[in-house]
C-alpha positions, 0 to 999 in steps of 0.5 A: 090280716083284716083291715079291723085288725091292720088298725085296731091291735091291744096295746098298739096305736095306729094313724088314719086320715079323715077327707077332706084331706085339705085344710080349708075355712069355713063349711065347704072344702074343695076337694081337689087331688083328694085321690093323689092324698089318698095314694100317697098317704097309703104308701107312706102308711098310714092304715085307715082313710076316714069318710064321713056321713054329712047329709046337709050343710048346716051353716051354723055347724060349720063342716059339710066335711067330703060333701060327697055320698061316703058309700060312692065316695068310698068306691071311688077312693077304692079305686085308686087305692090298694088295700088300706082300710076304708073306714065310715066315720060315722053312718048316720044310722037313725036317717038311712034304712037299715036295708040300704046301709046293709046292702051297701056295706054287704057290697063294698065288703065284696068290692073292696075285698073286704077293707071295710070298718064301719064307725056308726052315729046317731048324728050330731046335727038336730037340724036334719032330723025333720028333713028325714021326718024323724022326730029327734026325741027317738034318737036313741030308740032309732040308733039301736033299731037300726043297729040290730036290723042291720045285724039281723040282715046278715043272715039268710032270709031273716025274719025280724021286726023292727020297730021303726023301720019295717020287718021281714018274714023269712020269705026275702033275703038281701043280696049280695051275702057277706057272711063274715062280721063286719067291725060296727064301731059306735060314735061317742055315746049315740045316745046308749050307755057306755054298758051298752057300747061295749056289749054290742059294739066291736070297738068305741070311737071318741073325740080329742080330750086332756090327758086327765079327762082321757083317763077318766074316760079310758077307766070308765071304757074299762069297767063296762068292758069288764061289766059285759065280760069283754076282755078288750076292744078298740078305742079310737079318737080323732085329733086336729093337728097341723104340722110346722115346718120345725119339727121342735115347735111347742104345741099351740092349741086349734080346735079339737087339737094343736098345732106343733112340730112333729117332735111333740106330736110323736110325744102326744101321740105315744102318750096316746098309746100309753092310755090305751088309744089304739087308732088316731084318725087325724084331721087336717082341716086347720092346717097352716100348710098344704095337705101334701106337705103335711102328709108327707111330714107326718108319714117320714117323721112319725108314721115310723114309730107307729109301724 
């Protein structure tokens, strides 16, 4: 079983966790017992941890989410895990060179022997296009550019021409080879249409909505599955939630999420899989409780009817 499959099956919903593994106010977390979270939430089960690509801190934003480089920040966590799957969510593909992103990914597919998913964007902070001197206008044109240069770099020597990020001529090949598919999941709509998404992508991550709006969205995944002849792929969200001590507390709403007891965060979440979700990555930063506790929670009282 591939770590893609370990968290993407038809008609199942899985749980992952996105660092920072804290709650915290403001942009900037701590960081701290980040590694003792990551074990701890890999032997309780969850099936993915979730690394994000924050190239600078945006006050007005209001998240630098790992701080950290998320290819050396995935090595690290790595290394003190086992086989869970490491999951990018999402490299910023219009402000990295393709060659590099492919390469690492190439890497750590080895490294890790082979717990890599790879969830790309095109970014959602405007500001940090001019620090790149990218012009912000070609988002879009950038997103699908890089898209299919990386692909292309799989190959032995390959011979492509990008339009924004250079070419090769068949005479160079990129090393380390990593000749099986990598998963590339595509972040909201990364300025492509839905059409597109479900052509090219392996599977589609989205954000928190109403059950109503989540059907509508879930219909609209459908149909331009159906369109491009695809029988099926993932659909992945995240979901803020902080956990109370009564397990039977009513849902409260936080940011992009809720707060409750775990009774009905297992209704919400079964809801979830009912729709068609099949992955959660679950986000503590408006916890009202230590990380540990709420991991815990989350992995005695509801982990187990995801298994």
């Amino acid at each position: 079983m591939t770590a893609f499959t370990k968290i993407a099956t038809k008609g199942k919903l899985t749980l992952g966790l996105v660092f920072p593994l804290e709650a915290y106010s403001g942009s900037i977390a701590k960081m701290e017992n980040q590694e003792q979270l990551a074990k701890r939430a890999e032997e309780l089960g969850f099936k993915a941890l979730w690394f994000r690509d924050v190239p600078f801190n945006d006050p007005n934003f209001g998240d630098a989410g790992q701080l950290y480089d998320p290819w050396i920040y995935m090595t690290h966590i790595m290394n003190h895990t086992k086989d869970i799957a490491l999951a990018t969510g999402s490299i910023i593909l219009p402000l990295r060179h393709p060659v590099h992103t492919a390469k690492s990914i190439n890497s750590l597919q080895i490294l890790s022997k082979e717990r890599l998913v790879l969830g790309v964007a095109s970014g959602d902070r405007p500001i940090e296009y001019p620090a790149f001197n990218q012009n912000l206008e070609n988002k879009s044109e950038l997103f699908r550019d890089s898209f299919h240069y990386i692909k292309a770099l799989q190959g032995d020597f390959p011979n492509y021409t990008s339009k924004f990020y250079g070419s090769t001529n068949g005479e160079i090949d990129l090393l380390p080879k990593y000749y099986k598919k990598t998963p590339m999941l595509v972040t909201g709509h990364s300025g492509q249409s839905l059409d597109w998404i479900a052509e090219h992508s392996d599977g589609w991550l989205y954000y928190p909505r109403d059950f109503e709006t989540l059907q509508l969205v879930m219909q609209q995944w459908k149909n331009s599955l159906s369109k491009t002849q695809n029988p099926w792929k993932p659909f992945m969200q995240s979901l803020y939630v902080d956990v109370t001590k009564d397990s039977k507390v009513k849902p409260t709403p936080i940011h992009l999420g809720f707060k409750s007891g775990t009774a009905y965060l297992n209704d919400h979440l079964k809801l979830l899989e009912l729709y068609g979700v099949n992955h959660v990555i679950l986000n503590l930063k408006y916890g009202s409780r230590p990380a540990n506790e709420l991991i815990e929670e989350i992995g005695e009282k509801v982990l187990p009817n995801f298994s």
